[in-house]
Structures are given as structure tokens and as C-alpha cells.
C-alpha positions as CSV (number, residue, x, y, z in Angstrom):
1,X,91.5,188.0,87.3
2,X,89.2,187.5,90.5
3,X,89.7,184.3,92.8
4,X,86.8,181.8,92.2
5,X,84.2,181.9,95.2
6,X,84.9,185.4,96.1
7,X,80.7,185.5,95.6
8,X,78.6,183.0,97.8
9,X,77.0,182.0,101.3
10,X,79.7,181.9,103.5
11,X,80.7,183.9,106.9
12,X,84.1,185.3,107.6
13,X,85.3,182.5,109.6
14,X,84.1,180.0,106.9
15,X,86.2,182.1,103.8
16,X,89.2,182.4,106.8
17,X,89.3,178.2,107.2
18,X,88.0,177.0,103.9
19,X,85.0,175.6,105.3
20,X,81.5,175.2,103.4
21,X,78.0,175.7,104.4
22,X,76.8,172.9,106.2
23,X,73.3,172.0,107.0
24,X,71.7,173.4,110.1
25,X,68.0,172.4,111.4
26,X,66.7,175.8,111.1
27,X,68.0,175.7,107.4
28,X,66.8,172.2,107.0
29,X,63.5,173.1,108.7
30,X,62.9,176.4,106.3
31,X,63.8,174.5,103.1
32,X,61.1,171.6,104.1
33,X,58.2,174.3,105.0
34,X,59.2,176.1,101.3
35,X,58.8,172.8,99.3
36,X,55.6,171.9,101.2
37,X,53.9,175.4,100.8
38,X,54.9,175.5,97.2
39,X,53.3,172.1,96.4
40,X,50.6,173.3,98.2
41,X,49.9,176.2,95.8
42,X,51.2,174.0,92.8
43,X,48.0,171.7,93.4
44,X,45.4,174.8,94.4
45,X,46.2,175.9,91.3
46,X,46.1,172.5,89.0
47,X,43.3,171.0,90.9
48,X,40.9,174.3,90.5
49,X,37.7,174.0,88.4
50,X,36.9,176.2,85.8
51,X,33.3,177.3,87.1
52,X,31.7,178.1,90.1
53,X,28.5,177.8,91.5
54,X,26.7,179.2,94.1
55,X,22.9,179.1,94.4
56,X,20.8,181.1,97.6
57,X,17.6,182.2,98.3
58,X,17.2,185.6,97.0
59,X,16.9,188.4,99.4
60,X,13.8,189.8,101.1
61,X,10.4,187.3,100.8
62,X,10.6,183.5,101.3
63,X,8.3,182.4,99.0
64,X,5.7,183.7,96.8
65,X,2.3,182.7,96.5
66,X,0.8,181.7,92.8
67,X,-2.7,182.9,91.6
68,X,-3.5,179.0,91.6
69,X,-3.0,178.5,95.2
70,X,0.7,176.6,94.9
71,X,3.9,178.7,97.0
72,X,6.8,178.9,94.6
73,X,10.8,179.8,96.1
74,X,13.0,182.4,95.0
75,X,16.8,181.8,93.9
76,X,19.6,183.6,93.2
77,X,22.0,181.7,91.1
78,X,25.5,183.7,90.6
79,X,28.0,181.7,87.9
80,X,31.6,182.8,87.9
81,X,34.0,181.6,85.1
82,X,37.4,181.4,86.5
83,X,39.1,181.4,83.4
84,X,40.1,184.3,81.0
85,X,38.0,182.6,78.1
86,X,34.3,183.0,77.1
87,X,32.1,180.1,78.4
88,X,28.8,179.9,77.2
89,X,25.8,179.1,80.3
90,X,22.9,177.3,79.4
């Protein structure tokens, strides 16, 4: 049977005088940046909306003129569903 511990974070000098892992800055510093960054993502991702929108004037003329006299504008509208489901667009 194996000694207990045998399997962990620990230098030779800390296995040699029984010491533990203790808290450094660095260590201290990396695990604060890792627990920001993944609350970070944790909210992108429960905070996104389901559609997007994104309306531009279409490419090439500005306007077009109507056989009445009145200018009308071109659009592009481009829909994108961000979900794996079928959405209907009305």
C-alpha cells in the first residue's frame, strides 16, 4: 500500500519538511483573473438575445425615384437566429 499524498502540488523541499502549498500573489493574482474572465463569459452567454438585427442601406443607388415623382430608400435587412430552433419572421 502507497503512502497517502504521494500525488499533489508540492516541491521537493515541501514533501522533504512536510510543508503545504501556501498562497503566493502570483497564485492569488491568477485565481482572481480566472474567476473574473469566467463570470465574464458566464453572463455573455446568459445575457445574449435570441435574434439579431441589422438593417443598412442596400448597396449601389441611394434612392430610387417613383413614377409619381416621390424618392423611395433601399434597405437591406439581414435577421440571424442565434439559437438552434426554428423561429418564425414576420
Amino acid at each position: 500500500m502507497r503512502r497517502r499524498g504521494l500525488i499533489r502540488y508540492a516541491s521537493l523541499n515541501g514533501i522533504e519538511h512536510g510543508e503545504h502549498l501556501r498562497p503566493t500573489p502570483r497564485l492569488i493574482g491568477y485565481c482572481v483573473v480566472l474567476t473574473v474572465l469566467a463570470s465574464l463569459l458566464a453572463v455573455m452567454i446568459f445575457t445574449r438575445t435570441d435574434v439579431e438585427a441589422t438593417l443598412l442601406h442596400a448597396p449601389g443607388a441611394m434612392f430610387q425615384k417613383m413614377p409619381d415623382g416621390h424618392f423611395s430608400n433601399l434597405y437591406t435587412l439581414r435577421i440571424t437566429n442565434k439559437t438552434a430552433r426554428e423561429m418564425p419572421v414576420e
